[in-house]
C-alpha positions as CSV (number, residue, x, y, z in Angstrom):
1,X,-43.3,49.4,54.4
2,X,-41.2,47.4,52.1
3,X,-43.3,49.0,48.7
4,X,-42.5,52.8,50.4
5,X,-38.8,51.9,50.9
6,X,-38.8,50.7,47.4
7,X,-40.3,54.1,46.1
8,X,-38.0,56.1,48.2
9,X,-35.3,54.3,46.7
10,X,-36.3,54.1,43.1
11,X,-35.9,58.2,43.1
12,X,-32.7,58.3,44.7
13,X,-31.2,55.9,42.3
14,X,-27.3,56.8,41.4
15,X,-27.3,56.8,37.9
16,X,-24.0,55.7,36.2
17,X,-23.1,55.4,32.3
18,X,-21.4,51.8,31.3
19,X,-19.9,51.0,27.9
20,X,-20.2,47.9,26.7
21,X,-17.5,48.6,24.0
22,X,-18.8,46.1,21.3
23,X,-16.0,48.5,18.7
24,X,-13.8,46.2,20.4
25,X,-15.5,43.1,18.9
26,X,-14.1,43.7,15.3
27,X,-10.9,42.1,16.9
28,X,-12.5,39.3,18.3
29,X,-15.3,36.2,17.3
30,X,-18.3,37.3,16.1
31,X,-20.0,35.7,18.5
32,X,-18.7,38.5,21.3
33,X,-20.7,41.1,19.1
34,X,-23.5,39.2,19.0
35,X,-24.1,39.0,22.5
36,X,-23.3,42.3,23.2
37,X,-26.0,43.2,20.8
38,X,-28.4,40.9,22.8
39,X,-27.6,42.5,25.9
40,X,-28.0,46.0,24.8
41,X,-31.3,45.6,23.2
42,X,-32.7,43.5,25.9
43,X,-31.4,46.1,28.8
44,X,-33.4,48.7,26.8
45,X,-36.3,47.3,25.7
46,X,-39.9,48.0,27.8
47,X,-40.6,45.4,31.0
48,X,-43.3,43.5,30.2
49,X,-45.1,43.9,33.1
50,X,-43.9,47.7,34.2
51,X,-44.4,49.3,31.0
52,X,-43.5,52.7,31.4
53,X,-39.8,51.0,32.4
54,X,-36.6,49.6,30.7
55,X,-35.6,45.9,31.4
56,X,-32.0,46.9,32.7
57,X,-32.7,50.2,33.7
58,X,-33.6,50.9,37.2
59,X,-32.4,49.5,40.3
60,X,-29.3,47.6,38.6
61,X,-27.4,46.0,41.5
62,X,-23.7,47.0,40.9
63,X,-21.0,47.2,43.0
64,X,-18.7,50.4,41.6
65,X,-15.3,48.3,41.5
66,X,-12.3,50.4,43.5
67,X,-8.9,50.4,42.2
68,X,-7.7,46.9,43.8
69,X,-8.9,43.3,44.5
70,X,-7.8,44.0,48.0
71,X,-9.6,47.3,48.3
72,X,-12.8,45.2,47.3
73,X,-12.6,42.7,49.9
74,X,-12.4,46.1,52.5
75,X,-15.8,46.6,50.9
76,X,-17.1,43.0,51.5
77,X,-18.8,43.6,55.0
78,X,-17.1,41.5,57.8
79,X,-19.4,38.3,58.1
80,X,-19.0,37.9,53.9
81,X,-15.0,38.2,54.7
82,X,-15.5,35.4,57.6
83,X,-18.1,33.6,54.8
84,X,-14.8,33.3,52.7
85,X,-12.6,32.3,55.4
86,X,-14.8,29.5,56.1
87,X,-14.8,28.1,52.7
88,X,-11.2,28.4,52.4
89,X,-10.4,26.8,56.2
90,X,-13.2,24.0,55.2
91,X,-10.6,22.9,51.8
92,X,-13.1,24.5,48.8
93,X,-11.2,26.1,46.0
94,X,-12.0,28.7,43.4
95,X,-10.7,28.0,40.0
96,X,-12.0,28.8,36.1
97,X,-13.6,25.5,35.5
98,X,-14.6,24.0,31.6
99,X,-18.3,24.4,32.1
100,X,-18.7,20.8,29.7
101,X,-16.4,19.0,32.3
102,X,-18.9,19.4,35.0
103,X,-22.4,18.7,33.5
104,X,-23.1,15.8,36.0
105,X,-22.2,17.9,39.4
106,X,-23.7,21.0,37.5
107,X,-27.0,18.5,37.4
108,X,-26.8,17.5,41.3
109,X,-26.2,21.4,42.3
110,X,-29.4,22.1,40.3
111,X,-31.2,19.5,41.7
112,X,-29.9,20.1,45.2
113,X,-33.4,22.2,46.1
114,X,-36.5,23.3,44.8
115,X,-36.4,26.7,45.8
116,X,-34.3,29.5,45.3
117,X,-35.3,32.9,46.1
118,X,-38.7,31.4,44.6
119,X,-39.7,27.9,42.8
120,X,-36.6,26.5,40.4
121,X,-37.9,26.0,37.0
122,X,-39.2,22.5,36.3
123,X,-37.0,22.2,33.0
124,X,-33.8,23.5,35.2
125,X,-34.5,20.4,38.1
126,X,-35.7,17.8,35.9
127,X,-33.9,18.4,32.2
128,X,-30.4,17.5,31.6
129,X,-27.5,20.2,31.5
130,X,-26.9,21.4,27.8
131,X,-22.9,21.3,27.1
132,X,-22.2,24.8,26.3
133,X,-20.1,26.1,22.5
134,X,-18.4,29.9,24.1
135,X,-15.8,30.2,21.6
136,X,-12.5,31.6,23.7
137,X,-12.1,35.6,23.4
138,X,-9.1,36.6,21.3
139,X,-9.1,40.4,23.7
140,X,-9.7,41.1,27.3
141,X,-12.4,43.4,26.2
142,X,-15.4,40.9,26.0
143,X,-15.5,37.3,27.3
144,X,-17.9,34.4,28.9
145,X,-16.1,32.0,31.2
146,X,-17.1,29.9,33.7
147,X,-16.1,29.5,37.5
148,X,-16.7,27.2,39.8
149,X,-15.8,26.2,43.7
150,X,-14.6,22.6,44.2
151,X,-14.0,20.1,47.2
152,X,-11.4,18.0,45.6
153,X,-13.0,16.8,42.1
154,X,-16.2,17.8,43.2
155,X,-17.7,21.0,41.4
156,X,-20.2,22.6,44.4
157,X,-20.9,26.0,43.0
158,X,-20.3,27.4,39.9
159,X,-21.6,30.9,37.7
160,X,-21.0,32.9,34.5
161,X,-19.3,35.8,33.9
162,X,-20.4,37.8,30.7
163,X,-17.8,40.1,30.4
164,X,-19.0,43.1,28.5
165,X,-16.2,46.4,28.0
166,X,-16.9,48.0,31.3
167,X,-19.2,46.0,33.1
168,X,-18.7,42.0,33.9
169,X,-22.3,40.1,34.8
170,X,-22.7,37.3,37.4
171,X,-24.9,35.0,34.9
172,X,-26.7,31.7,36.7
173,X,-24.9,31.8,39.6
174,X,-25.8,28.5,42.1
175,X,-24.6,26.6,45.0
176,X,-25.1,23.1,45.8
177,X,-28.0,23.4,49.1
178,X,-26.3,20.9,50.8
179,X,-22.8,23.1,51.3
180,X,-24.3,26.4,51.2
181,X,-23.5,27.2,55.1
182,X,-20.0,26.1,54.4
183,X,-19.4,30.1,52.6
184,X,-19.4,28.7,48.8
185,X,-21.4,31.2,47.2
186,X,-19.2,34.0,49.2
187,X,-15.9,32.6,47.7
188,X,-17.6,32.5,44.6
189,X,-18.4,35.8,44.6
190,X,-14.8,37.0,45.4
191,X,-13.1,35.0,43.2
192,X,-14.4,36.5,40.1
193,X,-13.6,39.6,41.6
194,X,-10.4,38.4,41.9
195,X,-10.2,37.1,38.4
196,X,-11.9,40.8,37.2
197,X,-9.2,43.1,38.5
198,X,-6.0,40.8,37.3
199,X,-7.5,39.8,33.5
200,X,-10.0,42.4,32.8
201,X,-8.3,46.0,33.7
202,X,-11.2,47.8,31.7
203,X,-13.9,46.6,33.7
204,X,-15.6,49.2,36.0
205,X,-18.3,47.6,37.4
206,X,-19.2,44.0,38.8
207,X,-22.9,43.3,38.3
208,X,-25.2,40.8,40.0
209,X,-28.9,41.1,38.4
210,X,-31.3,43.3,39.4
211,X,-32.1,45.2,42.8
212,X,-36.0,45.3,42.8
213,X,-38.0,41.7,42.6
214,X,-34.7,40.7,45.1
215,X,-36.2,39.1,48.5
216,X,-35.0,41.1,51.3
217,X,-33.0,38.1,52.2
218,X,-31.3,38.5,48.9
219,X,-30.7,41.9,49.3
220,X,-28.9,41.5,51.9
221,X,-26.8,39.4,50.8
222,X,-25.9,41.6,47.7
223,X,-25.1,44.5,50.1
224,X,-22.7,42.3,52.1
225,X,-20.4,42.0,48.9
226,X,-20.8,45.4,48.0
227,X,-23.9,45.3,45.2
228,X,-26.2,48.4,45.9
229,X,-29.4,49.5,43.1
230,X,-28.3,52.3,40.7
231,X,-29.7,53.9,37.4
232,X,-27.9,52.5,34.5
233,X,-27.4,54.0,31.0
234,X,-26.6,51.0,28.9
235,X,-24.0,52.6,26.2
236,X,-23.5,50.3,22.6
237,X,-20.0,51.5,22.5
């Protein structure tokens, strides 16, 4: 049922165009065009295992941004706005952390299960957190910060954003196991939002990896903040 649903689906796929504007690296490090670059050619190149299909092509799980942070959260479906309220009742905050300040509670959130949407990688549970060198974006345009929810000091969940022109990516997003029920993720997920529509006016759409390969379970979840599979023209901009 699920492989029919999926088919259906696949040919009813939206299709969208999103710039990644890398002409507006020349103002910026060169390490913002070099990752735009990486992205493009990796969204277009073949799947290794589905041949016939792009990497970053089809069944893309975007969420169309509308034209205000609070017009979002009327998106959000009603348990994700109560997920939120939880987090918020319960004393977590959502801030834009220094992903090198955290490498010890980053290590205990990684280590907090074994399985997430599938097995963790061994390397990712039993190897130590690599500081990370992002230089700091000179333009609005293209950028790579870090966020993070916190309980006092304590960093609980944190992701990356690749910002990319019109499109900004949830990259490695995870939640500490043990708070999970507390609505971390879900604050997580609206913060950024947040942080999109006030410092990057340009972006479009808010992107959360891919739509097919997703558990049910996780698709799910990616509807309740507004994430839904399109087609997606990748353009170098």
């Amino acid at each position: 049922m699920k492989f029919l649903k999926d088919i259906l689906t696949f040919f009813r796929l939206p299709e969208v165009s999103i710039d990644l504007m890398k002409r507006e690296t020349v103002k910026n490090h060169p390490f913002y065009a070099e990752l735009v670059d990486k992205y493009y050619i990796e969204a277009n190149s073949f799947h290794p295992r589905y041949k016939l299909f792009k990497m970053l092509r089809h069944g893309v799980a975007l969420c169309v941004l509308p034209s205000s942070f609070d017009e979002y959260m009327e998106v959000i479906e009603a348990s994700g706005r109560r997920n939120i309220k939880k987090a918020i009742r319960l004393g977590y905050v959502f801030s834009r952390i220094k992903f090198n300040d955290f490498l010890v509670d980053i290590a205990e959130i990684r280590r907090s299960t074994g399985y997430r949407q599938g097995k963790m990688p061994e390397d990712m549970i039993k190897g130590p957190v690599m500081p990370v060198h992002n230089p700091d974006s000179a333009t609005h345009f293209h950028d790579y910060p870090y966020f993070g929810v916190k309980k006092g000091e304590k960093l609980v969940a944190y992701a990356g954003l690749f910002i990319a022109g019109e499109a900004a990516m949830i990259e490695h997003m995870l939640g500490h196991a043990e708070y999970q029920a507390d609505g971390i993720v879900p604050l997580l997920i609206s913060g950024m939002a947040e942080r999109i529509f006030s410092d990057y006016p340009q972006v479009r759409y808010y992107c959360y990896g891919m739509w097919f390969g997703a558990s049910i379970t996780m698709r799910r979840f990616k509807r309740k903040f507004g994430f839904y599979p399109y087609r997606v023209s990748w353009l170098l901009g």
